[in-house]
C-alpha positions as CSV (number, residue, x, y, z in Angstrom):
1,X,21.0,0.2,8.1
2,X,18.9,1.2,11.1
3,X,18.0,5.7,12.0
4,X,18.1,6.5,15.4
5,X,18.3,10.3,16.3
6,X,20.0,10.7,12.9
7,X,22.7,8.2,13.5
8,X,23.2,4.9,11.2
9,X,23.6,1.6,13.1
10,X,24.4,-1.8,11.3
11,X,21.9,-3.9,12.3
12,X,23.8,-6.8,11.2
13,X,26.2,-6.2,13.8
14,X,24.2,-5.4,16.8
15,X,24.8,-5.8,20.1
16,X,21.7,-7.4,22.5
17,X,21.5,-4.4,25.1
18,X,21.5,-1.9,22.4
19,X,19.1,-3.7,20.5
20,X,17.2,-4.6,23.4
21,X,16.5,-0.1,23.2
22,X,15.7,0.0,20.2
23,X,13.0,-2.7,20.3
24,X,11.8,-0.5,23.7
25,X,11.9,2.5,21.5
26,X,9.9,1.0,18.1
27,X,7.6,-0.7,20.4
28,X,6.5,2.2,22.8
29,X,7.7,5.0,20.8
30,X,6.9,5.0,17.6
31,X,4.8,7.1,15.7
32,X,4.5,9.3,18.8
33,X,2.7,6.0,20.2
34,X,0.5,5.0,17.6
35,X,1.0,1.0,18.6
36,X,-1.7,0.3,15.9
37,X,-2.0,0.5,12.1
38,X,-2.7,3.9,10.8
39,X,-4.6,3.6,7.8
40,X,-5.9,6.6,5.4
41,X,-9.7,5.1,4.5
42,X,-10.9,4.6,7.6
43,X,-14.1,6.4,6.7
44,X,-14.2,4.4,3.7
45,X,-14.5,0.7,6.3
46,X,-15.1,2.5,9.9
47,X,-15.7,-1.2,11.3
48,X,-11.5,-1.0,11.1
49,X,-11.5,1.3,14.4
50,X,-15.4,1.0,15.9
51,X,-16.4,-2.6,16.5
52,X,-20.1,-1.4,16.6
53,X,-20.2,-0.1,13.0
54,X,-20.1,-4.7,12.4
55,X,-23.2,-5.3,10.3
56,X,-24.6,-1.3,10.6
57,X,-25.6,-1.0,6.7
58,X,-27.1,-5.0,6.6
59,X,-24.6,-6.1,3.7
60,X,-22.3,-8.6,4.2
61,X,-19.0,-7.3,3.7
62,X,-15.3,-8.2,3.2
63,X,-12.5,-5.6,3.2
64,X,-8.9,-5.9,2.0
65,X,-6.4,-3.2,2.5
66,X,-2.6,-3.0,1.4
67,X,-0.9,-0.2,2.7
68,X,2.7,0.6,1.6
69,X,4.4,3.4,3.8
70,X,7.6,5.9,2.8
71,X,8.1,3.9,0.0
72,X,11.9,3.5,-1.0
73,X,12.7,3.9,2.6
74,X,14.3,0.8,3.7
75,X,12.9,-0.9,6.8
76,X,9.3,1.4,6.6
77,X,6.1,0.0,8.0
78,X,4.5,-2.4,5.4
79,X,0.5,-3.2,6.8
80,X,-2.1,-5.9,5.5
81,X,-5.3,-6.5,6.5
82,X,-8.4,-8.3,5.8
83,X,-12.0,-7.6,7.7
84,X,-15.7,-8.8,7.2
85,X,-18.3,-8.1,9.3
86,X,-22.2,-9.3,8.5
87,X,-25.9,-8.6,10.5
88,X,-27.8,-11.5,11.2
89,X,-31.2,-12.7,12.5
90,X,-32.5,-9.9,9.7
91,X,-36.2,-9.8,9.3
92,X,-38.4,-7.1,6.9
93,X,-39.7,-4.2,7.9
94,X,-43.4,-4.3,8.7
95,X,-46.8,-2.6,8.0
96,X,-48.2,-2.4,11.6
97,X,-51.5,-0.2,12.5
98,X,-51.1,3.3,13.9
99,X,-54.4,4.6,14.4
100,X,-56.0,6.7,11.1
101,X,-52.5,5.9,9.2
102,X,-50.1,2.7,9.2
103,X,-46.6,3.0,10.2
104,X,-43.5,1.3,8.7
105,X,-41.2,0.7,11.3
106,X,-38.4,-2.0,11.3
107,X,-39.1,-5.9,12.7
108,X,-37.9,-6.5,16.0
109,X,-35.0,-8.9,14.9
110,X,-32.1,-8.3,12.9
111,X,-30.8,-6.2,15.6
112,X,-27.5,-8.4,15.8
113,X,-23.9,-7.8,14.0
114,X,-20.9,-9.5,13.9
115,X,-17.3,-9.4,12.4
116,X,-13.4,-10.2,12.3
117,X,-10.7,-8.3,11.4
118,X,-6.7,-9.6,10.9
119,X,-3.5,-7.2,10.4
120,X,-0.4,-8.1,10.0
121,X,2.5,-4.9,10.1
122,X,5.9,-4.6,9.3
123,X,8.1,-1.9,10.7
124,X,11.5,-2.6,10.8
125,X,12.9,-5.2,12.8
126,X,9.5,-5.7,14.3
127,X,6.5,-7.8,13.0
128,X,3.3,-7.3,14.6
129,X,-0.1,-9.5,13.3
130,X,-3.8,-9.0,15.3
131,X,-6.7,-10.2,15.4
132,X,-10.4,-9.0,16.2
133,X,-13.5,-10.5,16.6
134,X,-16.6,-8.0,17.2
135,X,-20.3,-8.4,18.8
136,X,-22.6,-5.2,17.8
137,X,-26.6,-4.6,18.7
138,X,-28.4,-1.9,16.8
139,X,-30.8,0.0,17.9
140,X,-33.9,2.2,16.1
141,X,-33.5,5.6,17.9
142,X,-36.6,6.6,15.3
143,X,-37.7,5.5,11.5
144,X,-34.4,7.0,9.6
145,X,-31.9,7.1,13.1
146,X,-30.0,3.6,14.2
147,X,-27.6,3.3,17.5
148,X,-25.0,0.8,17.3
149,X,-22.8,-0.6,20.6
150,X,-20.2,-3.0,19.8
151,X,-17.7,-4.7,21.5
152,X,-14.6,-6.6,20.5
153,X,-11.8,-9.4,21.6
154,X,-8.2,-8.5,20.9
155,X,-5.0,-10.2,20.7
156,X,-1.9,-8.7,19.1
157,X,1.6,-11.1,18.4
158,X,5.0,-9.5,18.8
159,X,8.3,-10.6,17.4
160,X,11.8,-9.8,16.1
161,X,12.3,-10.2,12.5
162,X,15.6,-11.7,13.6
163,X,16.6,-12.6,9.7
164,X,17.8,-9.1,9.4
165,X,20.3,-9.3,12.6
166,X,23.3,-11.1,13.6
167,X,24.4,-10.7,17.3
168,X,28.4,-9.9,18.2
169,X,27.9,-12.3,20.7
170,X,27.2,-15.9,19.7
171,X,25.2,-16.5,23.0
172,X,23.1,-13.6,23.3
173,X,20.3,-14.1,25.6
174,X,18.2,-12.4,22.9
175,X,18.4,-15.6,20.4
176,X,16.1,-17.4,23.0
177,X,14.0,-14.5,25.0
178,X,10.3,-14.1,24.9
179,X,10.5,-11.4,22.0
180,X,12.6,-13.5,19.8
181,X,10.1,-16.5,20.0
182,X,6.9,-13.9,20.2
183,X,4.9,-12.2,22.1
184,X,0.8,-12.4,22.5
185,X,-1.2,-9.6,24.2
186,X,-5.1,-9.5,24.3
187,X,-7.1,-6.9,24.9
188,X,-11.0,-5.6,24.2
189,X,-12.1,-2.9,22.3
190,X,-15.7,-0.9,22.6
191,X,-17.5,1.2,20.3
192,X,-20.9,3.5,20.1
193,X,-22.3,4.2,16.4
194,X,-24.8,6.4,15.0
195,X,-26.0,6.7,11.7
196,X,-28.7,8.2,9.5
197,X,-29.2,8.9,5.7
198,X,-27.7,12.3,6.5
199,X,-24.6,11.6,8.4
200,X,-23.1,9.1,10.8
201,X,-20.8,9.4,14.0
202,X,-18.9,7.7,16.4
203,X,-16.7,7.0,19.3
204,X,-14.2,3.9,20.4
205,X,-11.8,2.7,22.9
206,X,-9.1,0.3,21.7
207,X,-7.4,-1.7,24.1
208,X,-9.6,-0.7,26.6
209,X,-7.8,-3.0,29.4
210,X,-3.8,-1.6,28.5
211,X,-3.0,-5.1,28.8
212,X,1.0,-6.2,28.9
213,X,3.1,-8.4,28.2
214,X,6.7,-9.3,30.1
215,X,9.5,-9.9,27.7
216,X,13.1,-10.8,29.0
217,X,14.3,-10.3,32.6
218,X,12.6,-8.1,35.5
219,X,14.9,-5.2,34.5
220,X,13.7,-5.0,31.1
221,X,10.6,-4.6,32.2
222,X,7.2,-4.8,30.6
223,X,5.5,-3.6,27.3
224,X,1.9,-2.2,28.2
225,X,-0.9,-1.5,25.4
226,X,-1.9,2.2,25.6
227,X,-5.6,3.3,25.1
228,X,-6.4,4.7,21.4
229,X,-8.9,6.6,21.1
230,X,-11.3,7.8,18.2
231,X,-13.8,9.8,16.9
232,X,-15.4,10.4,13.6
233,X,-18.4,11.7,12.4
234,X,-19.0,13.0,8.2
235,X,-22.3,14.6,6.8
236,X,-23.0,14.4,3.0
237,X,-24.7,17.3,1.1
238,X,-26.4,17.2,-2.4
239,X,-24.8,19.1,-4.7
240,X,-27.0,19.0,-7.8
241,X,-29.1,15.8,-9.5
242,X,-26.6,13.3,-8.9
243,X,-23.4,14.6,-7.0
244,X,-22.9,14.9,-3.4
245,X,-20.3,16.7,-1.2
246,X,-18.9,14.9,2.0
247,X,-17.2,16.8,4.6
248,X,-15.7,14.1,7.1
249,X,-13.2,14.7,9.9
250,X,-11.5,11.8,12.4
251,X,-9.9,12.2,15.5
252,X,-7.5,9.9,17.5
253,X,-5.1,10.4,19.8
254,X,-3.0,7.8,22.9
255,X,-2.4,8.3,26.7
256,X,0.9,8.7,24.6
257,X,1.2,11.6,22.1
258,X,-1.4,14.5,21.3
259,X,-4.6,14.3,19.1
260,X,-4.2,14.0,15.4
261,X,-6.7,14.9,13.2
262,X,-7.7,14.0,9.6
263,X,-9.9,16.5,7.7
264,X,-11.8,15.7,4.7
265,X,-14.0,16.7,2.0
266,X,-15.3,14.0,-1.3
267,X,-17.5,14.2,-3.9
268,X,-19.1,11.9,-4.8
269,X,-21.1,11.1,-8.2
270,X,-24.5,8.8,-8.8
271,X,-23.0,6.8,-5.7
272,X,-20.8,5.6,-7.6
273,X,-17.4,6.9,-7.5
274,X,-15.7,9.3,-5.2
275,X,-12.5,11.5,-4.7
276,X,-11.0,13.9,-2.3
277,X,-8.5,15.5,-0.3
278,X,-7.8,15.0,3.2
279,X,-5.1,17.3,5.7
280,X,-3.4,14.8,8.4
281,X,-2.6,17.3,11.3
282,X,1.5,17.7,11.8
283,X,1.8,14.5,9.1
284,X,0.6,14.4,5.6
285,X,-2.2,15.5,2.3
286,X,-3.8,12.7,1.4
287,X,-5.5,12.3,-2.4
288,X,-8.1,9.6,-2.5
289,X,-10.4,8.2,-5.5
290,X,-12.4,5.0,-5.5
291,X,-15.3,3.7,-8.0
292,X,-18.3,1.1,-7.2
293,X,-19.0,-1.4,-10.0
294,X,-21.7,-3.8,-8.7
295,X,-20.7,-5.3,-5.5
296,X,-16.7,-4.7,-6.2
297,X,-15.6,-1.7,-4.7
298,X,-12.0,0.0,-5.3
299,X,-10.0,2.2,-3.4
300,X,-6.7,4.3,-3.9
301,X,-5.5,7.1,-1.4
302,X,-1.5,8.7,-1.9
303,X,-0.3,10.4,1.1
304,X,2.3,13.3,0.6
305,X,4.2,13.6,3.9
306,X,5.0,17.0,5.0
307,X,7.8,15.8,7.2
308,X,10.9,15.8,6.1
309,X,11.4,12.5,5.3
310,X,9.4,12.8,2.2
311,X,12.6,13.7,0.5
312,X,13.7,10.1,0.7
313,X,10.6,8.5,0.1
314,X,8.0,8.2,-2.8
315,X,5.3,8.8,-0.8
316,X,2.9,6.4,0.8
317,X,0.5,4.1,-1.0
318,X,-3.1,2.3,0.2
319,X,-5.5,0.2,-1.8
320,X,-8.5,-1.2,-0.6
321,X,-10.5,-3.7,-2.6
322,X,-14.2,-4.3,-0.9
323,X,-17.1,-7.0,-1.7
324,X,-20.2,-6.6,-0.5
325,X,-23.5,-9.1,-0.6
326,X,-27.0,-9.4,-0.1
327,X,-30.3,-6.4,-0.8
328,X,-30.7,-4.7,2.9
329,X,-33.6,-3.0,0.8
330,X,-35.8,-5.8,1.7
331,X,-34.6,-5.4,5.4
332,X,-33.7,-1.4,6.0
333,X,-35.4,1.5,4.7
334,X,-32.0,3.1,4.1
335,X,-28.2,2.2,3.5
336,X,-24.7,3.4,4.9
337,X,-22.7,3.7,1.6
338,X,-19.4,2.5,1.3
C-alpha cells in the first residue's frame, strides 16, 4: 500500500497518470526536498558531503555505511554506500633553516587528494544509485592550519521499481517511458575545508549546475537537481587526562525547503571510542557510539523521530564500518580523527 495525504492507494492497481504524480511528488517533494541521502555520521566521514575533505587527514580510507530508515514502515527509504578517498604525491616534513632556529614546516608535495563515493537509495517505488569522483588541493595556511578546495563529478540514475506495480492498462505508456528504463543526471559538486588540531569547518555546494533530466512527454515536464547546501564546523575540548568533549553542529538546507540543523555534543575517550547525542531540527534525537580498534573503526547512531510517524516505526538505524591505512605521522605533524 502507498500514503499520500493520509489516503491508502494500491499500488498494484495503479493507474499511469496518477502514478505519473506520485513519482513527481517522491522525486521533487520528498523530504521537504532533500533529493539526496540523509545520513546521521556525517561528521564521523565529512568527505560524504565536502569533496575537499578527500585525503585531508593523509590516511587512506574506505567507508561503508548502511542506513535503515522508519523501520517496519513498508516502502521507507533503505540507503547504501561505500566511499574512499586517499592523498597522494605525500612527502615528509622537512628541517629547513630559519635564521638562529630551524623550522619544521611541511614539504611542498603531498598537496593532492582524491576520492569516490557510490550510493544506492530505496524509497518506495523509486530507486536512486550515484556516483562521485572528487579532486582536492590542500593548502598550509600556517604550521598546525590546512585549507582544503575540492571539487567533484556527479551523476545520479533514476528509475521505477516497477516489480511492485501492475498498470490497469496493459499498454500504459509508462511500461516503456524514460523513467521506467532509467534516468541519468550529472552534476558537480565543490567544497572549502579547514582544519586544525582544535577544530575543523566547512562549506559545500552539491549539484552546483541544477542539472535535469526530461522524462516522458513535453507535458510532464522535466525533473531539475536543486542545490544542497552545507555547513559544518565541531571544536573538541579536553576534559581531563584522556577524555575529550566535542561540540559539533551541521547545517543544510535546498532552494527547496528551510535549513535543518543537527546539533551535537561526544565524548570521546583515549581516541578511542566515542558517544553522543545529537537534536535534528523539526525531525529526530539521534544516539550515537562507535569504538577504534586498530585501523577498523565502528559506528552505530539510532534516530528517534519526533514526527508522528514514529508510532509506526522502530526507529531508524545507521552503521558505519571504516578502514583506514598508512602512518601520516611520517608526512603531517597532526591528524583529523575519525
Amino acid at each position: 500500500m502507498l500514503q499520500l495525504s493520509g489516503r491508502y492507494i494500491d499500488r498494484n492497481r495503479i493507474p499511469g497518470r496518477l502514478l505519473l504524480v506520485l513519482m513527481i511528488f517522491l522525486l521533487a517533494g520528498e523530504a521537504q526536498g532533500q533529493q539526496l541521502p540523509i545520513y546521521s555520521q556525517y561528521l564521523y566521514n565529512k568527505f560524504l558531503i565536502n569533496p575537499a575533505v578527500a585525503g585531508s587527514d593523509g590516511y587512506t580510507s574506505i567507508n561503508l555505511t548502511a542506513r535503515e530508515q522508519w523501520v517496519g514502515y513498508s516502502g521507507a527509504p533503505r540507503t547504501f554506500s561505500v566511499s574512499a578517498q586517499t592523498r597522494i604525491m605525500k612527502q615528509r616534513f622537512s628541517i629547513r633553516s630559519g635564521g638562529r632556529r630551524n623550522i619544521y614546516r611541511p614539504g611542498s608535495d603531498g598537496r593532492v587528494g582524491i576520492g569516490g563515493y557510490i550510493f544506492s537509495d530505496r524509497n518506495g517505488l523509486i530507486q536512486r544509485t550515484g556516483f562521485q569522483t572528487s579532486y582536492s588541493y590542500h593548502i598550509w595556511l600556517d604550521q598546525r592550519t590546512q585549507l582544503s578546495l575540492g571539487l567533484a563529478l556527479t551523476g545520479y540514475h533514476f528509475k521505477i521499481n516497477e516489480e511492485d506495480i501492475r498498470f490497469e492498462d496493459p499498454n500504459e505508456p509508462w511500461m516503456t517511458n524514460d523513467l521506467r528504463r532509467g534516468l541519468f543526471v550529472p552534476d558537480v559538486n565543490y567544497g572549502v575545508h579547514i582544519m586544525n588540531p582544535s577544530y575543523s569547518a566547512g562549506f559545500s555546494i552539491e549539484q552546483l549546475f541544477q542539472s535535469f533530466g526530461k522524462f516522458g512527454s513535453e507535458a510532464y515536464g522535466n525533473f531539475t537537481m536543486q542545490r544542497h547546501y552545507y555547513a559544518f564546523a565541531n571544536y573538541t575540548f579536553e576534559a581531563g587526562l584522556y577524555s575529550e568533549l566535542q561540540p559539533a553542529v551541521l547545517v543544510r538546507m535546498s532552494e527547496q525547503f528551510k535549513p535543518q540543523a543537527d546539533i551535537g555534543l561526544n565524548y570521546i575517550f583515549r581516541k578511542e571510542f566515542w558517544t553522543g547525542v545529537t537534536y535534528r531540527t523539526g525531525a529526530a534525537v539521534i544516539a550515537n557510539l562507535g569504538f577504534q580498534y586498530e585501523n577498523f573503526f565502528f559506528g552505530y547512531s539510532f534516530d528517534f523521530t519526533t514526527q508522528e510517524i514514529q508510532n509506526m516505526t522502530y526507529g531508524t538505524h545507521e552503521i558505519t564500518l571504516a578502514f583506514k591505512y598508512g602512518d601520516p605521522r611520517r608526512k603531517y605533524r597532526w591528524l583529523d580523527r575519525y
